[in-house]
PDB file of N, CA, C and O in Angstrom, chain B, residues numbered from 101:
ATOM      1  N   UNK B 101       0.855  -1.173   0.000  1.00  0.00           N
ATOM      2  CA  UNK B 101       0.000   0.000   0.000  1.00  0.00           C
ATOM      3  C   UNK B 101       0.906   1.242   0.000  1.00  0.00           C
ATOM      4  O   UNK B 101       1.856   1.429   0.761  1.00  0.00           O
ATOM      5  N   UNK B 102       0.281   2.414  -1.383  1.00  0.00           N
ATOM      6  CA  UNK B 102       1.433   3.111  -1.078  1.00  0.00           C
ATOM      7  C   UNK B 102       1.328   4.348   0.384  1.00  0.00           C
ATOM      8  O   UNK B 102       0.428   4.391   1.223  1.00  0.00           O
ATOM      9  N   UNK B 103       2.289   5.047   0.315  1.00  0.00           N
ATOM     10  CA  UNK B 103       1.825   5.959   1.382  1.00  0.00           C
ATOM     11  C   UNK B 103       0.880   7.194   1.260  1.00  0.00           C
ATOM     12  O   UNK B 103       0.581   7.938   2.195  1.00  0.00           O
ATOM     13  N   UNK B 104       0.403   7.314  -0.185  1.00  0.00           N
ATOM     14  CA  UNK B 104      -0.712   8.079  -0.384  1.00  0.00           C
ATOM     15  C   UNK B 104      -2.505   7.521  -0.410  1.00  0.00           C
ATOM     16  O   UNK B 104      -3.502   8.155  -0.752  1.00  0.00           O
ATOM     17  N   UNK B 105      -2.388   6.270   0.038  1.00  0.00           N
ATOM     18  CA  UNK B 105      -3.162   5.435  -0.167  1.00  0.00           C
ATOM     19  C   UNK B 105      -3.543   5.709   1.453  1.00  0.00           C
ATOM     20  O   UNK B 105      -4.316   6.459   2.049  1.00  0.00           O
ATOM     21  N   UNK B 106      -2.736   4.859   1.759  1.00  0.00           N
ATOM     22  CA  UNK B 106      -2.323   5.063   3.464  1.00  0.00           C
ATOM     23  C   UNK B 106      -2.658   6.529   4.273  1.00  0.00           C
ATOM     24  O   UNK B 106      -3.024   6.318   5.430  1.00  0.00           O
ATOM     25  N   UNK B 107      -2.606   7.993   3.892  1.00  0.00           N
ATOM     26  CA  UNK B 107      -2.376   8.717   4.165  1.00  0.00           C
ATOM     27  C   UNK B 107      -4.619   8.974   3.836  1.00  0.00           C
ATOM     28  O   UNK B 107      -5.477   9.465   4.569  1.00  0.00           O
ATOM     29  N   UNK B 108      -4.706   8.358   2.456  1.00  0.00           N
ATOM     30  CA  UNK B 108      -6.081   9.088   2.186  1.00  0.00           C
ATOM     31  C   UNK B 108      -6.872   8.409   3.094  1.00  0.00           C
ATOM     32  O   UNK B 108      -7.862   9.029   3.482  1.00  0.00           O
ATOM     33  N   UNK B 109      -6.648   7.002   3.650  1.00  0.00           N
ATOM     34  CA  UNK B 109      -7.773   5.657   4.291  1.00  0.00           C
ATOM     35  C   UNK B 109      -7.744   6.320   5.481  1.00  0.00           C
ATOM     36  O   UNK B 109      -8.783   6.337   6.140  1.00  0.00           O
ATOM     37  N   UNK B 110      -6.035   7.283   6.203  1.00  0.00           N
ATOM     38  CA  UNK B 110      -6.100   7.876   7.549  1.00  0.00           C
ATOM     39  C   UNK B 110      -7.803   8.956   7.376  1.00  0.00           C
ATOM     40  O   UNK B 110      -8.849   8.879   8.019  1.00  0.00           O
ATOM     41  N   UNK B 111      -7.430   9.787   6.334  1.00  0.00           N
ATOM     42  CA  UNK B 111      -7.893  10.719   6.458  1.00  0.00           C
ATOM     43  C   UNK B 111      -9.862  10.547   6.267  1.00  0.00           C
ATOM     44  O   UNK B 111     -10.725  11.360   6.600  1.00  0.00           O
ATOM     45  N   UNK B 112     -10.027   9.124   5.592  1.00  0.00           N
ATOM     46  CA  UNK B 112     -11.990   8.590   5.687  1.00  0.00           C
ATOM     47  C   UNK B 112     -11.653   8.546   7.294  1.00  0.00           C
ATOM     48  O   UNK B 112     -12.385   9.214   8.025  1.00  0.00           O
ATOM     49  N   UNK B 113     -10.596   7.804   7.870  1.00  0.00           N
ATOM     50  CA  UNK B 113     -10.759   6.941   9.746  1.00  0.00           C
ATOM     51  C   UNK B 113     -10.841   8.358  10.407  1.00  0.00           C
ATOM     52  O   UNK B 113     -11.828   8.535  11.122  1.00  0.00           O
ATOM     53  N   UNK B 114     -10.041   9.295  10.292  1.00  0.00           N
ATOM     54  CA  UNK B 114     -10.516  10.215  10.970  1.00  0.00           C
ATOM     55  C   UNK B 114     -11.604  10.829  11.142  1.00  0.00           C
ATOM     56  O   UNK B 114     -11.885  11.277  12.253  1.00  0.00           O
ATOM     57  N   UNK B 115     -12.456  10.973  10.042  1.00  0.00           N
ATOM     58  CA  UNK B 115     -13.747  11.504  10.288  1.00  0.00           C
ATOM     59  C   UNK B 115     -14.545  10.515  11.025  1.00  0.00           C
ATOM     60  O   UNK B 115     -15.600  10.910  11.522  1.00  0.00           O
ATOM     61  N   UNK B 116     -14.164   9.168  11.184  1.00  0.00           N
ATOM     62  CA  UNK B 116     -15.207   7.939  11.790  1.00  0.00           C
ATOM     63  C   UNK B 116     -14.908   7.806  12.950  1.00  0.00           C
ATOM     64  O   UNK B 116     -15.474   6.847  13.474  1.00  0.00           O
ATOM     65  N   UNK B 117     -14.030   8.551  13.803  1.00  0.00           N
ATOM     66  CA  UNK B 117     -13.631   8.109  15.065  1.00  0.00           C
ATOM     67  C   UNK B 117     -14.555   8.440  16.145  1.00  0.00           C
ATOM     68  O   UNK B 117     -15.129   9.527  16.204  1.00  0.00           O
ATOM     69  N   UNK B 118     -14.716   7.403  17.091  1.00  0.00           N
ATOM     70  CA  UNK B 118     -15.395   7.163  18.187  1.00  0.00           C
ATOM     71  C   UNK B 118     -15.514   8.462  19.049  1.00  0.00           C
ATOM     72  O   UNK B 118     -16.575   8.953  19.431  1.00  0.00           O
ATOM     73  N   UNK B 119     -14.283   8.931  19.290  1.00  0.00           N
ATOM     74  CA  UNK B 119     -14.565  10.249  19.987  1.00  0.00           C
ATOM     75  C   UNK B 119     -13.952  11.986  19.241  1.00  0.00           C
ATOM     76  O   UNK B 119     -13.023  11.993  18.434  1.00  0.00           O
ATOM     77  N   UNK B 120     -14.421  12.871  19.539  1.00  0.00           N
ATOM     78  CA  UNK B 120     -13.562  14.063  18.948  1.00  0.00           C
ATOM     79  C   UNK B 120     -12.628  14.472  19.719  1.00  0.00           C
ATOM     80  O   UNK B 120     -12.607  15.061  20.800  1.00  0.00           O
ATOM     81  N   UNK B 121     -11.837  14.068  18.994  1.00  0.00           N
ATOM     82  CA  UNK B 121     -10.161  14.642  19.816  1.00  0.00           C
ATOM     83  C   UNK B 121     -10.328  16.053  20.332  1.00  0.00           C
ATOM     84  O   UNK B 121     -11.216  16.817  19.956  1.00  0.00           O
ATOM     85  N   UNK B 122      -9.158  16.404  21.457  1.00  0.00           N
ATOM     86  CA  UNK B 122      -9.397  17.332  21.786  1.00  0.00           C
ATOM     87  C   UNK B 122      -8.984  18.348  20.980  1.00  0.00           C
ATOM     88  O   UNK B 122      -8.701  17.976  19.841  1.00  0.00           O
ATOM     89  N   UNK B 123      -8.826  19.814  21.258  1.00  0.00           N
ATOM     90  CA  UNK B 123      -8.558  20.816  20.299  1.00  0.00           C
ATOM     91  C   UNK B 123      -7.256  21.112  19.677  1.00  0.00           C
ATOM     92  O   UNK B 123      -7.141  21.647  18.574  1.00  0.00           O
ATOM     93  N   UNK B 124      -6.014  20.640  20.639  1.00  0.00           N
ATOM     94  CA  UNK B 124      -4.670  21.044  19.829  1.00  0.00           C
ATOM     95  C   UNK B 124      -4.117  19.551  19.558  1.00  0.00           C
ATOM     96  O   UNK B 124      -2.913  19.307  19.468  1.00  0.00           O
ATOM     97  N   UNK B 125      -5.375  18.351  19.410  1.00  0.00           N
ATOM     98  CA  UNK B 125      -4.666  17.428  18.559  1.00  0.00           C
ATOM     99  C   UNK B 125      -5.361  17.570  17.307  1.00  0.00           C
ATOM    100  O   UNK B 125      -4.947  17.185  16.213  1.00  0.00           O
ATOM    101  N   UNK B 126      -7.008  18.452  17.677  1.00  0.00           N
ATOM    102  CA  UNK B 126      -7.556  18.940  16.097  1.00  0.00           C
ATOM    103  C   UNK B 126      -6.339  19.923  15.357  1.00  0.00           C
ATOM    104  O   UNK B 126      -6.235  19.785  14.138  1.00  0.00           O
ATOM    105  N   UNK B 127      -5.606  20.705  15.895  1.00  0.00           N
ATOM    106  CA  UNK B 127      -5.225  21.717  15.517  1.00  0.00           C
ATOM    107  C   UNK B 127      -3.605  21.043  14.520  1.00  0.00           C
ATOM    108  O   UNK B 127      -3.251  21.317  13.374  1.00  0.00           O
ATOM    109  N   UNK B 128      -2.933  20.092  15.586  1.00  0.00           N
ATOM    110  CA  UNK B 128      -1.997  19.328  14.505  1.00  0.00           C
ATOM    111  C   UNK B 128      -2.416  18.716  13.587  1.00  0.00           C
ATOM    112  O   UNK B 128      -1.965  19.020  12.482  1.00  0.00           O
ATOM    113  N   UNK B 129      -3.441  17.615  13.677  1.00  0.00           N
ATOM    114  CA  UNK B 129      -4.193  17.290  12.116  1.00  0.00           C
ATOM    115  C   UNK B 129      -4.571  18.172  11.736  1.00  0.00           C
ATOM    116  O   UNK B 129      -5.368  17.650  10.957  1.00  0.00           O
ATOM    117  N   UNK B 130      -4.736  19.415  11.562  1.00  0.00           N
ATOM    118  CA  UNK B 130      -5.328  19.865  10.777  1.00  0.00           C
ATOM    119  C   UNK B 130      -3.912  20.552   9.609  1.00  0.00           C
ATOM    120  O   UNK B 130      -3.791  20.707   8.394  1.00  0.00           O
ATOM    121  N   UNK B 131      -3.078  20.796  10.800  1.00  0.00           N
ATOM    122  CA  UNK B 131      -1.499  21.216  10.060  1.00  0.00           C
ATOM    123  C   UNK B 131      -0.963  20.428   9.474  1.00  0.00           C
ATOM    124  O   UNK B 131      -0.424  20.719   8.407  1.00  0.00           O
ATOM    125  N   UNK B 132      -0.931  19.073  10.016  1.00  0.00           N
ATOM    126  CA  UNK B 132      -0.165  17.758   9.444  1.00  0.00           C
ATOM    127  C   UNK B 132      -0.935  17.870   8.041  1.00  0.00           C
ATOM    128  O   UNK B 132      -0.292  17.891   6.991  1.00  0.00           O
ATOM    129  N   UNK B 133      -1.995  17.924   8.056  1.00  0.00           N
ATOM    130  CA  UNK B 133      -3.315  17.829   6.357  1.00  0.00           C
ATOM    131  C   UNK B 133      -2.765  18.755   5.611  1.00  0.00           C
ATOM    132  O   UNK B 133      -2.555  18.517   4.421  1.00  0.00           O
ATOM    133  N   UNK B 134      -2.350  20.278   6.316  1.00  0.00           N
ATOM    134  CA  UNK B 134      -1.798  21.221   5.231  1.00  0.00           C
ATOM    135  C   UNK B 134      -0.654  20.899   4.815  1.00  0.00           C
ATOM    136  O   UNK B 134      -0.416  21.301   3.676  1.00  0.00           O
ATOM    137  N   UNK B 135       0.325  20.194   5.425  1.00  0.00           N
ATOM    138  CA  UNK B 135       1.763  20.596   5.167  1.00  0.00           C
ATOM    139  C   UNK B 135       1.971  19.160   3.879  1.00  0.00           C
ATOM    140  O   UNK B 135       2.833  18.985   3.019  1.00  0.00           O
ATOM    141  N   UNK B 136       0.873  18.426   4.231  1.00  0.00           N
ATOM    142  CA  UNK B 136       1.315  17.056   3.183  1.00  0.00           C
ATOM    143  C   UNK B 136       0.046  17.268   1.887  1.00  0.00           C
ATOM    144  O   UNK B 136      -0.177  16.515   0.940  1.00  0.00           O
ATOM    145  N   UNK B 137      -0.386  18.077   2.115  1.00  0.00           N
ATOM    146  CA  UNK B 137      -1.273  18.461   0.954  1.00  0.00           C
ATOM    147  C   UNK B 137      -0.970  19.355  -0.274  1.00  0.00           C
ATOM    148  O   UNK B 137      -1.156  19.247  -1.486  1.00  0.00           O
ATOM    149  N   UNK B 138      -0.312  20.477   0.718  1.00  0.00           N
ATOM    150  CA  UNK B 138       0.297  22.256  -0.256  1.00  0.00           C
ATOM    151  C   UNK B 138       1.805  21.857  -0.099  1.00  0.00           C
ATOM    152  O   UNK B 138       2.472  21.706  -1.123  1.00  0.00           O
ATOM    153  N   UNK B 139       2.460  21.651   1.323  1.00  0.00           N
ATOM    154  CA  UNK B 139       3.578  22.270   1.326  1.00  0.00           C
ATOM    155  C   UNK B 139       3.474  23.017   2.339  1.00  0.00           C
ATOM    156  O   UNK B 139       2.563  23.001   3.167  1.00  0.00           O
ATOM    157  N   UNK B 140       4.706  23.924   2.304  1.00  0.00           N
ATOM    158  CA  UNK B 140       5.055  24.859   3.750  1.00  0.00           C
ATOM    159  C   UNK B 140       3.748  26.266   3.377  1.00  0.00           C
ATOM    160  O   UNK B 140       3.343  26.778   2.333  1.00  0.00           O
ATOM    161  N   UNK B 141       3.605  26.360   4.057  1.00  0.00           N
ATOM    162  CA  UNK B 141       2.544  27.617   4.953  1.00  0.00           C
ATOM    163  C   UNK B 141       2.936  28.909   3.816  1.00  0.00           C
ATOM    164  O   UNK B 141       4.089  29.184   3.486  1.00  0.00           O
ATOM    165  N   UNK B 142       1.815  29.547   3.363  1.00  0.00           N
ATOM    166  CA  UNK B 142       2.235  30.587   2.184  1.00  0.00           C
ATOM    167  C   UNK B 142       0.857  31.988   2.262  1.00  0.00           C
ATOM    168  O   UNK B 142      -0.203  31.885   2.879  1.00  0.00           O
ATOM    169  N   UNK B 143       1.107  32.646   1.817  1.00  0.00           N
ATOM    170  CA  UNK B 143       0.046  33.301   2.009  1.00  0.00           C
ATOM    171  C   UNK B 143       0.544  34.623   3.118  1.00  0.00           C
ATOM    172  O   UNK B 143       1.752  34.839   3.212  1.00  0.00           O
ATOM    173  N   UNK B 144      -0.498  35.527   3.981  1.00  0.00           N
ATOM    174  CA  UNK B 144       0.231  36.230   5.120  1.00  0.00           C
ATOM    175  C   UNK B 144      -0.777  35.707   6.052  1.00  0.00           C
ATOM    176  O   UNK B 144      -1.950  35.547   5.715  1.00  0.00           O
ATOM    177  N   UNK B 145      -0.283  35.417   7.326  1.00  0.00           N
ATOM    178  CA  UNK B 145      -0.587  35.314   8.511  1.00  0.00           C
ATOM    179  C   UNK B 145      -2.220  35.993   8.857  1.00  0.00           C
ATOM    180  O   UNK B 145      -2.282  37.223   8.835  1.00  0.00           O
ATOM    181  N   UNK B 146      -3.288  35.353   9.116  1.00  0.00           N
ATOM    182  CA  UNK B 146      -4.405  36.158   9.453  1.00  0.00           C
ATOM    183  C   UNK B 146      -4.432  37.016  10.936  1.00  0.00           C
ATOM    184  O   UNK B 146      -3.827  36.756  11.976  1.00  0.00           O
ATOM    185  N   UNK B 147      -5.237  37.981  10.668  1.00  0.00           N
ATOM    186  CA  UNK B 147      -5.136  39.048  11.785  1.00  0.00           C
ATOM    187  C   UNK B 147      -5.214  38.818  13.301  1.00  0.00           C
ATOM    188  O   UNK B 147      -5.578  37.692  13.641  1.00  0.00           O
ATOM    189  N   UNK B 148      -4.871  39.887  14.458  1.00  0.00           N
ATOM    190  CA  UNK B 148      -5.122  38.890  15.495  1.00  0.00           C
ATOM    191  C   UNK B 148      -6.698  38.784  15.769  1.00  0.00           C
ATOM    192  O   UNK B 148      -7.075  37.929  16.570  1.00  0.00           O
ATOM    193  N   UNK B 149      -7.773  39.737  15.045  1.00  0.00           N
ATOM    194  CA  UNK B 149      -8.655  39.232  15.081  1.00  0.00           C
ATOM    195  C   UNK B 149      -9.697  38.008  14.813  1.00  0.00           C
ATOM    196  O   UNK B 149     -10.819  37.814  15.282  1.00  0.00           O
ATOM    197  N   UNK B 150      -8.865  37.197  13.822  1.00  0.00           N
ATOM    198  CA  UNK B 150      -9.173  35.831  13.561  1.00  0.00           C
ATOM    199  C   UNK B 150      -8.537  34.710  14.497  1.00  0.00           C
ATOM    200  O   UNK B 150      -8.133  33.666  13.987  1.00  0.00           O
ATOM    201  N   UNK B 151      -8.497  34.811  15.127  1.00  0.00           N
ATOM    202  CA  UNK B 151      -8.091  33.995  16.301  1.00  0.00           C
ATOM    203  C   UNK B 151      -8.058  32.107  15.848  1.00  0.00           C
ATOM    204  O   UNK B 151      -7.256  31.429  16.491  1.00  0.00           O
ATOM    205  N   UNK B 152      -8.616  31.647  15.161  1.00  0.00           N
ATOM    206  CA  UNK B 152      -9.179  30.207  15.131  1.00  0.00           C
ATOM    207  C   UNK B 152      -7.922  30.583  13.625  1.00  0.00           C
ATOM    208  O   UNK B 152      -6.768  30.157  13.577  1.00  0.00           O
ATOM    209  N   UNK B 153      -8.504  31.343  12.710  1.00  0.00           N
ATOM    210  CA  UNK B 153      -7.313  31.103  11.442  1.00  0.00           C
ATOM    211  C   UNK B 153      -6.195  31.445  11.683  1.00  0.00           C
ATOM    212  O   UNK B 153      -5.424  31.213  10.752  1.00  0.00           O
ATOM    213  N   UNK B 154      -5.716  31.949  12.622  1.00  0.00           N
ATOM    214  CA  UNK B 154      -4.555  32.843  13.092  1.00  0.00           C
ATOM    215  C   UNK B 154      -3.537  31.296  14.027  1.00  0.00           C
ATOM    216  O   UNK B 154      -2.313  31.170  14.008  1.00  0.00           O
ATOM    217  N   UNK B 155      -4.367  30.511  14.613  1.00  0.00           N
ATOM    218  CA  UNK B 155      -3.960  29.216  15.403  1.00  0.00           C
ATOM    219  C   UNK B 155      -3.701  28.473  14.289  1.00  0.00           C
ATOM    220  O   UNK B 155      -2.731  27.715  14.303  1.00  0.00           O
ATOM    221  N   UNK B 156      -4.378  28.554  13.356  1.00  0.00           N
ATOM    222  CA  UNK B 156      -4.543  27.001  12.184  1.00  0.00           C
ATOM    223  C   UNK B 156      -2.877  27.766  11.258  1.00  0.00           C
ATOM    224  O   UNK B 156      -1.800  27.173  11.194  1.00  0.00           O
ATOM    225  N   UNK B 157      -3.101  28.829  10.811  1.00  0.00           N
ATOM    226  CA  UNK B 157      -1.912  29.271  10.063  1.00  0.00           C
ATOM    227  C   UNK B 157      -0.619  29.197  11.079  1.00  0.00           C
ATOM    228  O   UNK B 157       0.446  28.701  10.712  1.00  0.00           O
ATOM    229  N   UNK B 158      -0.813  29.710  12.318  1.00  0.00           N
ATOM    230  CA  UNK B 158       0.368  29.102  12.826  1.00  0.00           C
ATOM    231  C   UNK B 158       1.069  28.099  13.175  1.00  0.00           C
ATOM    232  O   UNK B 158       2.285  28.182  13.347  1.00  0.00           O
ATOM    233  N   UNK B 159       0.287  26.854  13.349  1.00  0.00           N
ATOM    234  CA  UNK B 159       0.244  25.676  13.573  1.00  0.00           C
ATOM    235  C   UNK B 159       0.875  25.027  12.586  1.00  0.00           C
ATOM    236  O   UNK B 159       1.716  24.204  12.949  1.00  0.00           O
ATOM    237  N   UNK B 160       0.661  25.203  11.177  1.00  0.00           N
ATOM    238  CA  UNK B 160       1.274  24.838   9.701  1.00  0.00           C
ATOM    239  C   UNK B 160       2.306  25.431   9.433  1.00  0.00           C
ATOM    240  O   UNK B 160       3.205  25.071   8.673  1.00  0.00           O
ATOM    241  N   UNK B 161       2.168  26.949  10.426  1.00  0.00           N
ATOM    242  CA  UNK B 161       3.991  27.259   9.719  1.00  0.00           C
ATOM    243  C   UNK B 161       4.657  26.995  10.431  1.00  0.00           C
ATOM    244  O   UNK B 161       5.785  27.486  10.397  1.00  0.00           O
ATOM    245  N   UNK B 162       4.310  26.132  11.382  1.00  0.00           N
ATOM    246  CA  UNK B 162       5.708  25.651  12.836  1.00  0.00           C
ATOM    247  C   UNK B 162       5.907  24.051  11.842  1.00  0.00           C
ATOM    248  O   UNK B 162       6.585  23.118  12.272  1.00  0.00           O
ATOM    249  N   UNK B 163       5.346  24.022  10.806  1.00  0.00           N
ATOM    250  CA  UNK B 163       6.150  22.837  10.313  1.00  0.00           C
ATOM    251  C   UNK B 163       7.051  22.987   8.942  1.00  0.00           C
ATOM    252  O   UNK B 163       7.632  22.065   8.370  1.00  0.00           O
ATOM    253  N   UNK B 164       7.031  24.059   8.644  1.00  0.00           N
ATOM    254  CA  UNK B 164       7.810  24.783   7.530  1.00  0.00           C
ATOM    255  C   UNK B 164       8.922  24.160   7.520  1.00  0.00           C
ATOM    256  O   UNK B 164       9.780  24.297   8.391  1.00  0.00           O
ATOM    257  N   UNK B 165       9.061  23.045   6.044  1.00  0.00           N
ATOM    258  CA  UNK B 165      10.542  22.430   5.994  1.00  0.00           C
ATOM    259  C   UNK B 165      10.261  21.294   6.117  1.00  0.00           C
ATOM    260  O   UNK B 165      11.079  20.628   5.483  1.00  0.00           O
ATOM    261  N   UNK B 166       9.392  20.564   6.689  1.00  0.00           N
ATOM    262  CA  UNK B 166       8.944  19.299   7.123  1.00  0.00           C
ATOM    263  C   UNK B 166       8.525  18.582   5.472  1.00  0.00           C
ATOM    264  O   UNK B 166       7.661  19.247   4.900  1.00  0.00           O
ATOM    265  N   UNK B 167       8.830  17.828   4.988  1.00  0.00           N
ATOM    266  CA  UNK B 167       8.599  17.330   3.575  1.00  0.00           C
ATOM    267  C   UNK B 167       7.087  16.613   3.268  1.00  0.00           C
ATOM    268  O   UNK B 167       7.002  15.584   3.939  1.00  0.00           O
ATOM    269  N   UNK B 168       6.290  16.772   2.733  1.00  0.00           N
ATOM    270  CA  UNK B 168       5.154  16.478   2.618  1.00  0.00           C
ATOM    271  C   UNK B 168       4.808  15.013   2.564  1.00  0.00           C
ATOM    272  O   UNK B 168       3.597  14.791   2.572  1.00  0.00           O
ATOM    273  N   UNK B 169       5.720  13.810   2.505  1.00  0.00           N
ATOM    274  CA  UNK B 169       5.803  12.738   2.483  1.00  0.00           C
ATOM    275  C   UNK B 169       5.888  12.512   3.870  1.00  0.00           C
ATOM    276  O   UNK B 169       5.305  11.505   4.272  1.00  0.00           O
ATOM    277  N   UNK B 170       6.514  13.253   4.750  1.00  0.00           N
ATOM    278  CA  UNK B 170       7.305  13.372   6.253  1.00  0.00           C
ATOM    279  C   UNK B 170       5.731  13.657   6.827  1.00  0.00           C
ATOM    280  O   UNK B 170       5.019  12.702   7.136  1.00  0.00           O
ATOM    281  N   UNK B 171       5.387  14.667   6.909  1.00  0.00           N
ATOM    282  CA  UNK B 171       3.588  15.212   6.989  1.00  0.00           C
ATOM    283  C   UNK B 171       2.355  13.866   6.556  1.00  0.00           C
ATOM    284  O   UNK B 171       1.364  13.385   7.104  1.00  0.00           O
ATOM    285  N   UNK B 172       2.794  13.737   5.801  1.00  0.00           N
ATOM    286  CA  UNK B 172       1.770  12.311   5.559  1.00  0.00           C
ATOM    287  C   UNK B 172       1.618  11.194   7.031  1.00  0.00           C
ATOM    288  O   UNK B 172       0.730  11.174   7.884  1.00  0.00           O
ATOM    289  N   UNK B 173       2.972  10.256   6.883  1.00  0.00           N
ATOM    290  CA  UNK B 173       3.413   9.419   7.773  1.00  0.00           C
ATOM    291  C   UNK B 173       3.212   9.807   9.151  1.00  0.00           C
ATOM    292  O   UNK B 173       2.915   8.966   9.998  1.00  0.00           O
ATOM    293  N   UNK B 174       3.360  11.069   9.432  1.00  0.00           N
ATOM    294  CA  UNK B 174       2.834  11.384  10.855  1.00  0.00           C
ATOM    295  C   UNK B 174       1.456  11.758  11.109  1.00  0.00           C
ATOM    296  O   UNK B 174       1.062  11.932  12.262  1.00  0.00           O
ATOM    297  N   UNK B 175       0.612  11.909   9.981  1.00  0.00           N
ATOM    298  CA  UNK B 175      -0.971  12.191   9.956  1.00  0.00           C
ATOM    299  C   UNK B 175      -1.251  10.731   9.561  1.00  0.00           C
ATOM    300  O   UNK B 175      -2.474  10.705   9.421  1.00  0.00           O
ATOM    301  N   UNK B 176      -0.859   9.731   9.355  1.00  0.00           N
ATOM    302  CA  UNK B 176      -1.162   8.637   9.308  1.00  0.00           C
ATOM    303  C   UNK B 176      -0.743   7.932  10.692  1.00  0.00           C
ATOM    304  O   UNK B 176      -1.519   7.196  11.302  1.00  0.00           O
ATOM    305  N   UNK B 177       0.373   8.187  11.065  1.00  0.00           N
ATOM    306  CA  UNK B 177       0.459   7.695  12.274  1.00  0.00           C
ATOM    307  C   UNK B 177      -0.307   8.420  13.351  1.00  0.00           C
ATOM    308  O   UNK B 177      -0.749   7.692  14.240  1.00  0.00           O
ATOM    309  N   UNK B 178      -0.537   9.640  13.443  1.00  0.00           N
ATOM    310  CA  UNK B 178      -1.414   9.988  14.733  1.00  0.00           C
ATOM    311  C   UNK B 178      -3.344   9.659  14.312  1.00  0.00           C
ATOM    312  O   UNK B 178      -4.308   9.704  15.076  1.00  0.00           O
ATOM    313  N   UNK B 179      -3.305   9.432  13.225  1.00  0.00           N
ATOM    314  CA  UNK B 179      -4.759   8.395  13.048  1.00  0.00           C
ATOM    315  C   UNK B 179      -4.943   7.149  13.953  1.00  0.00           C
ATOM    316  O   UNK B 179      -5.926   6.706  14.547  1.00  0.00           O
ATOM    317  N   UNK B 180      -3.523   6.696  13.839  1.00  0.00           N
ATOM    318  CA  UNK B 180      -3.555   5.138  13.697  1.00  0.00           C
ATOM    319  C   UNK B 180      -3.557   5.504  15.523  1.00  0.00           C
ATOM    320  O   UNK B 180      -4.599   5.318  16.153  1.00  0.00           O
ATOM    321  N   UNK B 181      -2.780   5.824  15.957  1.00  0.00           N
ATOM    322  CA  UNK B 181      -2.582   6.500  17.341  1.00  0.00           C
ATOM    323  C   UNK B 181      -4.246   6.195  18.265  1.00  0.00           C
ATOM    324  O   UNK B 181      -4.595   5.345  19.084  1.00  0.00           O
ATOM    325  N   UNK B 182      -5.023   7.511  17.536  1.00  0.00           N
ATOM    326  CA  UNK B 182      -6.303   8.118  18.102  1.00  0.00           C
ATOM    327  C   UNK B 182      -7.357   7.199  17.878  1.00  0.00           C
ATOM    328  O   UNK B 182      -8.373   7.578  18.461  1.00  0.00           O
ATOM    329  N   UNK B 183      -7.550   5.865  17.102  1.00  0.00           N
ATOM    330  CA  UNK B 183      -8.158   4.629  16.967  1.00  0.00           C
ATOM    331  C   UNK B 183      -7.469   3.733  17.787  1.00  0.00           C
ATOM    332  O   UNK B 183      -8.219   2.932  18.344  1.00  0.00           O
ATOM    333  N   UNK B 184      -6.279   3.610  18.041  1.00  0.00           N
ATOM    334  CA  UNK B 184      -6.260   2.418  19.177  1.00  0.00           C
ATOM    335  C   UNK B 184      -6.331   2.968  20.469  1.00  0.00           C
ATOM    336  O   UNK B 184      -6.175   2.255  21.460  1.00  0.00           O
ATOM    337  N   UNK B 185      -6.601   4.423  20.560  1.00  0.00           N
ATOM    338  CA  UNK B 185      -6.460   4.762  21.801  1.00  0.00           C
ATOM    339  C   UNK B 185      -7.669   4.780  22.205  1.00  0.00           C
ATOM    340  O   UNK B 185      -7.965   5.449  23.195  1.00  0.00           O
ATOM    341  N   UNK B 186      -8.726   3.957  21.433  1.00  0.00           N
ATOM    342  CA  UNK B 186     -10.407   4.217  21.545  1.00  0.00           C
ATOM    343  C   UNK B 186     -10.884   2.881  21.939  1.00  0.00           C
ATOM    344  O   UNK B 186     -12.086   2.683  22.118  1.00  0.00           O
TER     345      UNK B 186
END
């Protein structure tokens, strides 16, 4: 199985999971999804009035450099993680 295969089956299990993770393990999947999807973090930083996009954009650029194959494997592994931990 390749690791994009692997990476898409994480990403159906995540939406099926038993419980909703809490908020800053929503907040790394949600970075781990950007950084193996686009790439490093692009765009400018949202205001501090966006508070929720302002967390999500920062969250993705603390992985700036991280290789999108690298981003996969760890959004596949913290799937695999948050199902046996159920």
């Amino acid at each position: 199985m390749t690791l994009q295969t692997r990476f898409d089956q994480a990403l159906a299990d995540s939406k099926n999971l038993d419980e909703r993770p809490d908020n800053m393990t929503l907040l790394k999947m949600y970075a781990l999804y950007k950084q193996a999807s686009k790439g490093d973090a692009d765009g400018t930083r949202p205001g501090f009035t966006d508070l929720v996009g302002r967390a999500k954009w920062d969250a993705w650029d603390a992985l700036k450099g991280v290789t999108q194959e690298h981003a996969m494997q760890q959004y596949v592994d913290l799937v695999a993680d948050l199902k046996s931990a159920m």
